[in-house]
N, CA, C and O atoms as CSV, one atom per row, in Angstrom:
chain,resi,resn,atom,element,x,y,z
A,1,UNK,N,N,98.768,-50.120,47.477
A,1,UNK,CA,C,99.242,-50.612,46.190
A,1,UNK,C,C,98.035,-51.088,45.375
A,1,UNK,O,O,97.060,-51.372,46.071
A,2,UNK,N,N,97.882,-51.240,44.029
A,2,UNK,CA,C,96.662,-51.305,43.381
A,2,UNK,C,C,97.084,-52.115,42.980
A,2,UNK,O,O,98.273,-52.412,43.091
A,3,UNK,N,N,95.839,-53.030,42.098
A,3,UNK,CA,C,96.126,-54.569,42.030
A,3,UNK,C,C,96.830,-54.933,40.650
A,3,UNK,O,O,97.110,-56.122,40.498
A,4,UNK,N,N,97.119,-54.127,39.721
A,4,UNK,CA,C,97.763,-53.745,38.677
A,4,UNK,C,C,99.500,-53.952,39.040
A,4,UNK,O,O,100.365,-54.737,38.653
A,5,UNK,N,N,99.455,-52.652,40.107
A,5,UNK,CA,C,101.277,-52.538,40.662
A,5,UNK,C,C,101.461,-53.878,41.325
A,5,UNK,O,O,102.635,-54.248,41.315
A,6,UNK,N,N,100.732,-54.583,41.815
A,6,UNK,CA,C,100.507,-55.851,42.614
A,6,UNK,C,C,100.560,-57.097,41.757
A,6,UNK,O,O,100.868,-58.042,42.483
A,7,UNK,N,N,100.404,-57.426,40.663
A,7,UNK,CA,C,100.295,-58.178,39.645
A,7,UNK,C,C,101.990,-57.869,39.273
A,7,UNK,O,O,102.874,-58.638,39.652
A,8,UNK,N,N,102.269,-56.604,38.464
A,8,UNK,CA,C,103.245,-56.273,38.107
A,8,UNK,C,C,104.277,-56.857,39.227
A,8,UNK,O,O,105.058,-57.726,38.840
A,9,UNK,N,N,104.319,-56.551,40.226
A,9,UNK,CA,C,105.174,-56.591,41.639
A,9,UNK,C,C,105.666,-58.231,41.240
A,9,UNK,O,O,106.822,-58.620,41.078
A,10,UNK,N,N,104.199,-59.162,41.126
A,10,UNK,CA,C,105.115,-60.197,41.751
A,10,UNK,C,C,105.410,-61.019,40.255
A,10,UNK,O,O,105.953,-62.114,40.398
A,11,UNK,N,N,105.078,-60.561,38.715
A,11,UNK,CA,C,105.485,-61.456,37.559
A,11,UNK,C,C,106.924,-60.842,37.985
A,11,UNK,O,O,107.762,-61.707,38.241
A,12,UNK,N,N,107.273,-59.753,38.082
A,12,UNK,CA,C,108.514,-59.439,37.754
A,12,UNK,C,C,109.925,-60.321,39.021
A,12,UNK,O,O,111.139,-60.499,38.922
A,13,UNK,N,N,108.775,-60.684,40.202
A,13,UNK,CA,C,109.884,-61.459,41.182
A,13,UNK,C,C,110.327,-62.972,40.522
A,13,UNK,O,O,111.396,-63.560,40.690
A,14,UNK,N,N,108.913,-63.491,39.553
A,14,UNK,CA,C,108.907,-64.669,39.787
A,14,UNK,C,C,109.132,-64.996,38.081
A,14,UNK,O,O,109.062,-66.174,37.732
A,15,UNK,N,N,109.360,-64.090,37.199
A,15,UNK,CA,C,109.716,-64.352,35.564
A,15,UNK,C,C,110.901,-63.701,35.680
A,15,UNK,O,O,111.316,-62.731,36.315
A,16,UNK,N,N,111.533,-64.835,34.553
A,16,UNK,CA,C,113.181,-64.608,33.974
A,16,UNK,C,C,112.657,-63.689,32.998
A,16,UNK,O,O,112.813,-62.562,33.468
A,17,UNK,N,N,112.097,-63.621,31.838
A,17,UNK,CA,C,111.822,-63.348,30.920
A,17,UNK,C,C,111.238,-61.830,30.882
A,17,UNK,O,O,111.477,-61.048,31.802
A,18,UNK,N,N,110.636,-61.554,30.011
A,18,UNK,CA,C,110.288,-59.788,29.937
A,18,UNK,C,C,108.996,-59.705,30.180
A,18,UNK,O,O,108.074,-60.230,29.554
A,19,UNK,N,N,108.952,-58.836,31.373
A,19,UNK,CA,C,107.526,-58.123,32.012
A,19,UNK,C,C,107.428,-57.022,31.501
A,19,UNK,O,O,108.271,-56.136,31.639
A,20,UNK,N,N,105.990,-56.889,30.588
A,20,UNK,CA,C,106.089,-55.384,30.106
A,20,UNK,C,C,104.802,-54.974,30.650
A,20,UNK,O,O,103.892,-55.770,30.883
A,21,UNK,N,N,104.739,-53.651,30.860
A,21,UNK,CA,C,103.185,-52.952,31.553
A,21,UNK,C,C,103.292,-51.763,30.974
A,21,UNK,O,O,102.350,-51.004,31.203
A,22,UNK,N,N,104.339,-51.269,30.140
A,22,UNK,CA,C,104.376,-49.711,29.142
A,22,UNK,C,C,103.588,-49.826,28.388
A,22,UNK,O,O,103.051,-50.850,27.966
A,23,UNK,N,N,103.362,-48.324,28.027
A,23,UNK,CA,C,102.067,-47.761,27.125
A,23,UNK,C,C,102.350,-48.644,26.044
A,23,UNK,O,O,101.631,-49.638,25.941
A,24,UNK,N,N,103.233,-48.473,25.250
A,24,UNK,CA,C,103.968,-48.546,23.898
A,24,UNK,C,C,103.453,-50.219,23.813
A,24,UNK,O,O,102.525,-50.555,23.077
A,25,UNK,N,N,104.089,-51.042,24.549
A,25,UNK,CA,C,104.058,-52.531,24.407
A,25,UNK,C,C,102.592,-53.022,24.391
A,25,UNK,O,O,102.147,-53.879,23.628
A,26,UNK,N,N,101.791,-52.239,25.509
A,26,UNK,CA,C,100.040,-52.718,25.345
A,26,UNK,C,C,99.513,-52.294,24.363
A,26,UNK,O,O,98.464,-52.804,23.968
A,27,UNK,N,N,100.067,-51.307,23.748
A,27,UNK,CA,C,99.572,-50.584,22.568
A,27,UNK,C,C,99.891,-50.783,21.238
A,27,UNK,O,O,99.462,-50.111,20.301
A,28,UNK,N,N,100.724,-51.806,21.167
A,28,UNK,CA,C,101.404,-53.033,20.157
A,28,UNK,C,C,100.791,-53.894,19.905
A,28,UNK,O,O,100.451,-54.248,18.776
A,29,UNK,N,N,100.427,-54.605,21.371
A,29,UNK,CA,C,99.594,-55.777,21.491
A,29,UNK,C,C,98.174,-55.693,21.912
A,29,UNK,O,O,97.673,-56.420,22.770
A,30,UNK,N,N,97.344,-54.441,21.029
A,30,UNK,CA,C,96.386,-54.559,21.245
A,30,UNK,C,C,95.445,-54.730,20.265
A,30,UNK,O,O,94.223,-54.593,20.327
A,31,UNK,N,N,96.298,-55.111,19.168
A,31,UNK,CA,C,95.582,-55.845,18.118
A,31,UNK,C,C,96.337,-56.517,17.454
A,31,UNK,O,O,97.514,-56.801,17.676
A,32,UNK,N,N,95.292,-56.959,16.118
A,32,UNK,CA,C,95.919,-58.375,15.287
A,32,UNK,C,C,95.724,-58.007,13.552
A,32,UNK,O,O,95.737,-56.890,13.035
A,33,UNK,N,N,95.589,-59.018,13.046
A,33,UNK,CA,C,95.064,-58.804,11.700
A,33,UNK,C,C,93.730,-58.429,11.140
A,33,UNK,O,O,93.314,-58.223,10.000
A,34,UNK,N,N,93.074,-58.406,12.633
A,34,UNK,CA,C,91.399,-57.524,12.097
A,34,UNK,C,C,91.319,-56.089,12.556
A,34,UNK,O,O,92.268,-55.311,12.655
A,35,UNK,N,N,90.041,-55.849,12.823
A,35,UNK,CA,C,89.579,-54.466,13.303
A,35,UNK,C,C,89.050,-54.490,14.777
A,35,UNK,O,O,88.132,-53.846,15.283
A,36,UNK,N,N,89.843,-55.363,15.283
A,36,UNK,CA,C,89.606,-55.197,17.213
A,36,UNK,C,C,90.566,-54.881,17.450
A,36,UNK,O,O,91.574,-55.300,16.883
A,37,UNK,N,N,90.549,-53.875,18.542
A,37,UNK,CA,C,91.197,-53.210,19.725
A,37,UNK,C,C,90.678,-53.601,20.780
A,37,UNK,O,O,89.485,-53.707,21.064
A,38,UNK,N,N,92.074,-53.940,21.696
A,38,UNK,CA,C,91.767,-54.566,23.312
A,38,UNK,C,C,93.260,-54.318,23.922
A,38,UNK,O,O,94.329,-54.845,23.613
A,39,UNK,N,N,92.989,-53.455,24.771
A,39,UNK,CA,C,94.485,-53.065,25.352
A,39,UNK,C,C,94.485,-54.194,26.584
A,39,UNK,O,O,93.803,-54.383,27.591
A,40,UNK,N,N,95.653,-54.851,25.932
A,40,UNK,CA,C,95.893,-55.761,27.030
A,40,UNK,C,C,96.413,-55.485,28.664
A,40,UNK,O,O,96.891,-54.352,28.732
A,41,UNK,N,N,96.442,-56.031,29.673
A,41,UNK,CA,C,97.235,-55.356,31.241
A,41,UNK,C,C,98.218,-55.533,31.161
A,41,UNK,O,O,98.783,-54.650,31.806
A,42,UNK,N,N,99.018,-56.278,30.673
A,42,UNK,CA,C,100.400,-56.422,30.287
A,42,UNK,C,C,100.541,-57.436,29.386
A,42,UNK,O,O,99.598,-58.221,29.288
A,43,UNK,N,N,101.980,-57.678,28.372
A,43,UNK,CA,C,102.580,-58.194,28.320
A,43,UNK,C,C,103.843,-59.570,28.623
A,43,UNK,O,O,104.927,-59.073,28.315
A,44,UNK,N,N,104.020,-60.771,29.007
A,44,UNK,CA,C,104.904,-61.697,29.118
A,44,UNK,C,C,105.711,-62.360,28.408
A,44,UNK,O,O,105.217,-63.385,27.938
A,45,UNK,N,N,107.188,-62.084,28.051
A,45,UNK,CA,C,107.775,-62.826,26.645
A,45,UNK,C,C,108.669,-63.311,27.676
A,45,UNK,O,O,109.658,-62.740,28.134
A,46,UNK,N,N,108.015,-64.847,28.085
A,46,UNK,CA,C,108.786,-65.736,28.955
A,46,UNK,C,C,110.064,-66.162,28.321
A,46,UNK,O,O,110.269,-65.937,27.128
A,47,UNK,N,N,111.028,-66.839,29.164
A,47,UNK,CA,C,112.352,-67.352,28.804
A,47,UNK,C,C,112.508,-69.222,28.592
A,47,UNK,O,O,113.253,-70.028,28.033
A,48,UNK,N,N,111.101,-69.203,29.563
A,48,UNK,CA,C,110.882,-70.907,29.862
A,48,UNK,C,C,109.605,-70.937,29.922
A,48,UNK,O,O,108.807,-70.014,29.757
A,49,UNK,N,N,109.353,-72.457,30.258
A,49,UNK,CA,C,108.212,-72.992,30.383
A,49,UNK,C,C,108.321,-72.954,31.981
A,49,UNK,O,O,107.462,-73.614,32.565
A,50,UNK,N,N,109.055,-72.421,32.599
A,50,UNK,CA,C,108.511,-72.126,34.308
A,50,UNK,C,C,108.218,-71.042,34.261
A,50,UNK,O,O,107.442,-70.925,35.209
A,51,UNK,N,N,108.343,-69.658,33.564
A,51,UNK,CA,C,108.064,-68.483,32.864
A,51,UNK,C,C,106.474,-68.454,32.893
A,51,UNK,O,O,105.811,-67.554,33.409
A,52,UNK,N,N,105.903,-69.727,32.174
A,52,UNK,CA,C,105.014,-69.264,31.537
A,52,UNK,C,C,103.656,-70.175,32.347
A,52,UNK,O,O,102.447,-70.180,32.118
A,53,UNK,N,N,104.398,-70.817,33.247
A,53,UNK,CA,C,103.835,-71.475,34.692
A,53,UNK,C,C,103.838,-70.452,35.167
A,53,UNK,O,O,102.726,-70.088,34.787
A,54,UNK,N,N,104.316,-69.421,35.879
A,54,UNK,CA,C,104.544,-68.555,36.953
A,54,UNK,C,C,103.558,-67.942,36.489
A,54,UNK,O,O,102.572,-67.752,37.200
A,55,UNK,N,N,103.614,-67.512,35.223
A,55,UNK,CA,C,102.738,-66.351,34.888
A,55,UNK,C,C,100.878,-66.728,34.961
A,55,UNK,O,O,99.874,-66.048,35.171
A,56,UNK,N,N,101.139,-68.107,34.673
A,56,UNK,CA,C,99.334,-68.117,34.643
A,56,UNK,C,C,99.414,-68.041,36.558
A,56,UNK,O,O,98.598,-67.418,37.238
A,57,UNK,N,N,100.255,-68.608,36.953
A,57,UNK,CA,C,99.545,-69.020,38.647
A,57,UNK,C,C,99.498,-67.818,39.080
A,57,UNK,O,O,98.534,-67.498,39.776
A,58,UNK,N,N,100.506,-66.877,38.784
A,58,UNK,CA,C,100.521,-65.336,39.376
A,58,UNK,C,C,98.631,-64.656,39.083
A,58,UNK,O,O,97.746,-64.141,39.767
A,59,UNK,N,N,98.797,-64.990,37.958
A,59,UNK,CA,C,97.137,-64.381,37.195
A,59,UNK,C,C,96.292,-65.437,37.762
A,59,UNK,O,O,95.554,-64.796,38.510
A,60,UNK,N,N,95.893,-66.902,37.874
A,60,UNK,CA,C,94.882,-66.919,38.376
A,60,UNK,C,C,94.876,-67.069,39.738
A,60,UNK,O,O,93.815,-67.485,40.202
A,61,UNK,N,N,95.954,-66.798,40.669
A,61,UNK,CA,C,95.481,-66.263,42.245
A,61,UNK,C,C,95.193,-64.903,42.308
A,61,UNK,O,O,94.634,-64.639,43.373
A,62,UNK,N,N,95.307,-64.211,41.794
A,62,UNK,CA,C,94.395,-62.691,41.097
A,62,UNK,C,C,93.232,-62.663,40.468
A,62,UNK,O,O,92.527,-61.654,40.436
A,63,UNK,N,N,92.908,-63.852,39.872
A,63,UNK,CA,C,91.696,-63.742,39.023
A,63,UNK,C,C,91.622,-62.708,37.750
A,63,UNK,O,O,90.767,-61.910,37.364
A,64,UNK,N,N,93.052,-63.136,37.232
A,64,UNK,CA,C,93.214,-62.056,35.992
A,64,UNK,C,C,93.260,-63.258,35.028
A,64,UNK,O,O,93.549,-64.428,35.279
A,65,UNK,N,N,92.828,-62.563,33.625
A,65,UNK,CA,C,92.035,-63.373,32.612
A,65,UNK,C,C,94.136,-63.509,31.874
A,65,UNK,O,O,95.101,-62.776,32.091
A,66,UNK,N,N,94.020,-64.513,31.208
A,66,UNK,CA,C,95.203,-64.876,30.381
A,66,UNK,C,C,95.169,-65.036,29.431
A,66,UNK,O,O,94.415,-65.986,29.220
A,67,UNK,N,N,95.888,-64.353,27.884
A,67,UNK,CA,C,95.982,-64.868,26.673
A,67,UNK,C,C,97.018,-65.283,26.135
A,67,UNK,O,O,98.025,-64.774,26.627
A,68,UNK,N,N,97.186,-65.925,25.407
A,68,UNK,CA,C,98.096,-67.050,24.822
A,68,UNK,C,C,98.761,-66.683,23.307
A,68,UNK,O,O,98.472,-67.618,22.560
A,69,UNK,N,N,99.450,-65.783,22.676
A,69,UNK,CA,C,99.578,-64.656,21.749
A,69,UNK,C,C,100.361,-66.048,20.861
A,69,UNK,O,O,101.159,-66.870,21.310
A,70,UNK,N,N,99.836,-65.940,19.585
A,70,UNK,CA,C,100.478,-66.377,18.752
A,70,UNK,C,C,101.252,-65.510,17.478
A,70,UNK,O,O,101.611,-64.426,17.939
A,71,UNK,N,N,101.579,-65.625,16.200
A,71,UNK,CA,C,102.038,-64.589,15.335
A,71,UNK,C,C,100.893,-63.620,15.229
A,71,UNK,O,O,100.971,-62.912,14.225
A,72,UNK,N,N,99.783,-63.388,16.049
A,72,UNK,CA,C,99.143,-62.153,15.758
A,72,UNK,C,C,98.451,-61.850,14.429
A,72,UNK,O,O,98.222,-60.712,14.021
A,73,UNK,N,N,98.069,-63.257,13.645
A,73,UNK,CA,C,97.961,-62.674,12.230
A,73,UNK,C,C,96.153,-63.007,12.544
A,73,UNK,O,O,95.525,-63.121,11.491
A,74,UNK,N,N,95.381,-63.151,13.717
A,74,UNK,CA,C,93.803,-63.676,13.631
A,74,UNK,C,C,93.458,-62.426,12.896
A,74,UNK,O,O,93.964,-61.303,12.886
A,75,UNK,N,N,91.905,-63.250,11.962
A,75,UNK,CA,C,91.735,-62.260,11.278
A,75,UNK,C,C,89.909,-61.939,12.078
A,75,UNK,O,O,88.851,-61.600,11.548
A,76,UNK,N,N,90.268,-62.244,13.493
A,76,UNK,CA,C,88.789,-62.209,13.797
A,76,UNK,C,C,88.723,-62.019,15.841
A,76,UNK,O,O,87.983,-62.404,16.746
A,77,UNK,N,N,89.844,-61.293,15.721
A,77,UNK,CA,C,90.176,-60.485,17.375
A,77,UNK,C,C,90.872,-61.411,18.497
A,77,UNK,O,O,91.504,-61.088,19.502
A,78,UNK,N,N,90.513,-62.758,17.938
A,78,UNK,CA,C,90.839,-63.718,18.877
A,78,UNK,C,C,92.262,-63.725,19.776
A,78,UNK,O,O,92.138,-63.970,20.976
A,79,UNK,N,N,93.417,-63.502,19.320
A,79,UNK,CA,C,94.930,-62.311,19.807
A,79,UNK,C,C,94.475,-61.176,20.479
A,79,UNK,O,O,95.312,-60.310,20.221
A,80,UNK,N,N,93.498,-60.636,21.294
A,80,UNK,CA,C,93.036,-59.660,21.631
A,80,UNK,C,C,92.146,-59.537,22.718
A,80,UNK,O,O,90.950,-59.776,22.552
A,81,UNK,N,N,92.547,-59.227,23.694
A,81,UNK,CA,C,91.891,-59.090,24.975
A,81,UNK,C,C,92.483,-57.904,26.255
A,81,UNK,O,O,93.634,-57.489,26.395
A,82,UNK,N,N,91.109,-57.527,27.167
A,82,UNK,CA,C,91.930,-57.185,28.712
A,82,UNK,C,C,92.573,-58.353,29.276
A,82,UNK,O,O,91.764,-59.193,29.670
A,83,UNK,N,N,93.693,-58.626,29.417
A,83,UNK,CA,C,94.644,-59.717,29.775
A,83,UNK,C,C,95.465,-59.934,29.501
A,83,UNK,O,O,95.699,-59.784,28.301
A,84,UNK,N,N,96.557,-60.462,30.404
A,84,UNK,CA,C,98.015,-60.751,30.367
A,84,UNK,C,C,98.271,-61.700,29.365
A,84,UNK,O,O,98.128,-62.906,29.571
A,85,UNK,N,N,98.784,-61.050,27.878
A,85,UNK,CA,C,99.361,-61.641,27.027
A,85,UNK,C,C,100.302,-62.539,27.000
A,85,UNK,O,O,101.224,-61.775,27.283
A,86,UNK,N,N,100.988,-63.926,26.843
A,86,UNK,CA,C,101.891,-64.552,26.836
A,86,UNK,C,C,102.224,-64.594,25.010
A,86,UNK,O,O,101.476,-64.797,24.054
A,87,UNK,N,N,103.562,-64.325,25.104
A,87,UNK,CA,C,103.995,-63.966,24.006
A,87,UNK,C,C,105.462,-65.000,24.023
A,87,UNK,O,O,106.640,-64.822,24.334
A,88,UNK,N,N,104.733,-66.025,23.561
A,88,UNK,CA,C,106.232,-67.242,23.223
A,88,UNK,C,C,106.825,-67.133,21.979
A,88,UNK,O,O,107.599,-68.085,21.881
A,89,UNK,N,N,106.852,-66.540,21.105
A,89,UNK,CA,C,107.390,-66.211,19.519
A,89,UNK,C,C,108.951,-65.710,20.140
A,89,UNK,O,O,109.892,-66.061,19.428
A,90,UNK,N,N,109.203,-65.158,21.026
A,90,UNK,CA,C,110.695,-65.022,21.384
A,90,UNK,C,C,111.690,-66.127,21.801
A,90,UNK,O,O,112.719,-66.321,21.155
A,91,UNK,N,N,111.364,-66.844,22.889
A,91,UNK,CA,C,112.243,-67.346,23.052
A,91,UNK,C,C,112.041,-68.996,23.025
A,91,UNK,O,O,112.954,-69.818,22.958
A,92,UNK,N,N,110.625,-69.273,23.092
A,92,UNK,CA,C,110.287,-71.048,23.611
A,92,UNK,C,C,109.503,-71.262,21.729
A,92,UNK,O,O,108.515,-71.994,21.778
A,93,UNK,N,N,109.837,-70.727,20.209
A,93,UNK,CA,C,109.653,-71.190,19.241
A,93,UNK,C,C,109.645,-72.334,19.014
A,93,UNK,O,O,108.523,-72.785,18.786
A,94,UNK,N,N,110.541,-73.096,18.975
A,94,UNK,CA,C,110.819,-74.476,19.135
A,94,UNK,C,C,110.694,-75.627,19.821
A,94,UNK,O,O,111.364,-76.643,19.636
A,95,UNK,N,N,109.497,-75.409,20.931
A,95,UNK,CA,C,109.545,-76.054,21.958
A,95,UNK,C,C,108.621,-77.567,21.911
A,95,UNK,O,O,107.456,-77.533,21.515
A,96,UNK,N,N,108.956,-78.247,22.142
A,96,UNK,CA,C,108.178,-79.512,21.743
A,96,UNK,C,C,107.981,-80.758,23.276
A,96,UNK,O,O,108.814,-81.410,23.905
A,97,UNK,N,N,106.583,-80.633,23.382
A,97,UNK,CA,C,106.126,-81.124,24.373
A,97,UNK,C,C,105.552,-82.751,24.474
A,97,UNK,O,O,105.095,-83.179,25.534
């Protein structure tokens, strides 16, 4: 198993929310409001804030890099990386800590 299907394997045991690793979705989120391209390894549009726990601990006992996706409007790449996107604009908008 490669460490990709292995990553994939266990967000999808341990997130409620949507695991994406399709062409289409990295290829959405692989840019912003500038002129960088960075195909991310996947996608995460958690359901919770245990969602979005799972997802960093899954990535850093892998040693996979994590980004933190906001409305996508940077005008300077910063929305843009190799790394597991967290994409809270779906469901945790409102969330107040």
């Amino acid at each position: 198993m490669t460490a990709e299907a292995d990553l994939e394997r266990a967000l999808r045991a341990r997130v409620k929310g949507e695991v994406r690793f399709d062409t289409a979705t990295r290829a959405a989120y692989s840019t912003d409001a500038s002129n960088y391209r960075q195909v991310p390894i996947a996608v995460v549009v958690p359901r919770s804030l245990d969602d979005v726990i799972a997802t960093v601990a899954e990535c850093r006992e892998r040693d996979v890099p994590v980004l933190k996706r906001g409305g996508g409007t940077s005008l300077a790449g910063q929305t843009c990386n190799v790394a597991v996107i967290i994409d809270s604009s779906k469901h945790l908008r409102g969330l107040q800590l």
